[in-house]
C-alpha positions as CSV (number, residue, x, y, z in Angstrom):
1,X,0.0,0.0,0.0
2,X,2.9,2.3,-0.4
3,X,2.7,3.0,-4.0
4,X,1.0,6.5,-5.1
5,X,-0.9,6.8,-8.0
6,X,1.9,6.8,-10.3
7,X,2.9,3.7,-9.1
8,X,-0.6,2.2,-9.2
9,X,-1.6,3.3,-13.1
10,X,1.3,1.4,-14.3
11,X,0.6,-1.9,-12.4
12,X,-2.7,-1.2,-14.3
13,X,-1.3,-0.8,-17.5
14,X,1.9,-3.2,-17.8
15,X,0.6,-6.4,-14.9
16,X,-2.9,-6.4,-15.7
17,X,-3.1,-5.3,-19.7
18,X,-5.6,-2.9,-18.9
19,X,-6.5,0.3,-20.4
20,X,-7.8,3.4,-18.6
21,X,-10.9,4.0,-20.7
22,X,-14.8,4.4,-19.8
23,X,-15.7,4.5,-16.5
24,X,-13.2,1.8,-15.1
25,X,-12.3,2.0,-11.2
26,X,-9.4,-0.3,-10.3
27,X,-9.7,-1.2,-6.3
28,X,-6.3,-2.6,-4.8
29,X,-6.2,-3.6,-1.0
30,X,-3.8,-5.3,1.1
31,X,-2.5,-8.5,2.5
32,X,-5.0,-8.5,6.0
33,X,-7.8,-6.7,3.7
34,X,-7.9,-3.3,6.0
35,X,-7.2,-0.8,3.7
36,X,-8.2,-0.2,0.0
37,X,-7.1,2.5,-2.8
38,X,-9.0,2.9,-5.7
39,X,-7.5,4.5,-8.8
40,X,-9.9,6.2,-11.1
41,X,-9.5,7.7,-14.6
42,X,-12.3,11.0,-15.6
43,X,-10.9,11.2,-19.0
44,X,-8.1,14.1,-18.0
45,X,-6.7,13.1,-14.5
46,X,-6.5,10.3,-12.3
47,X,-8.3,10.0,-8.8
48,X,-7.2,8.5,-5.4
49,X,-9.1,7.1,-3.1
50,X,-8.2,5.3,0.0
51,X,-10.4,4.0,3.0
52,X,-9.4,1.8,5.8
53,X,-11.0,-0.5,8.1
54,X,-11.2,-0.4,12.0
55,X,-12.9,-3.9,12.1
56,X,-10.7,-6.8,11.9
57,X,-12.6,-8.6,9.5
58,X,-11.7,-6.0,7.0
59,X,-13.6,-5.5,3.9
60,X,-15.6,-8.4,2.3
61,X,-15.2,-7.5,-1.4
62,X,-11.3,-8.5,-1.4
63,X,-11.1,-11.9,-2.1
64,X,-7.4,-13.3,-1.7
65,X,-8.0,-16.3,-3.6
66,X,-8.3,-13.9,-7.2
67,X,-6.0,-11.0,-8.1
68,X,-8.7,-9.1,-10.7
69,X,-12.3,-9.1,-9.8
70,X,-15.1,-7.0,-11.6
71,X,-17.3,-4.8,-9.8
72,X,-20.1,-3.5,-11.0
73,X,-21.4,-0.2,-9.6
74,X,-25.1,0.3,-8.5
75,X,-27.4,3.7,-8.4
């Protein structure tokens, strides 16, 4: 969790292949699943966002048995 969003866009773009078009959101989190950052593209700048967890269980959305998992965002 120590990289920046430098760091993070390029994990994006050389490890997973991806591209930063559309309205993508790429969420990473760490090893005990308490913290998250989220790296988002709005067509001219990136976004960070980070949020961390108080509860141990951490947050249920990180699986640690798959590296890339799709989201899909609700209204």
């Amino acid at each position: 969790m120590r990289k920046s969003v430098d760091g993070l866009a390029a994990i994006v773009n050389l490890s997973l292949a991806c591209d930063f078009s559309g309205e993508s959101m790429f969420i990473f989190c760490n090893k005990s699943r308490n913290r998250v950052k989220i790296i988002e593209w709005d067509g001219d700048c990136f976004w960070l966002y980070r949020k961390s967890c108080a509860s141990q269980k951490g947050f249920e959305y990180c699986d640690r048995d798959s590296s890339l998992l799709n989201v899909t965002m609700q209204n």
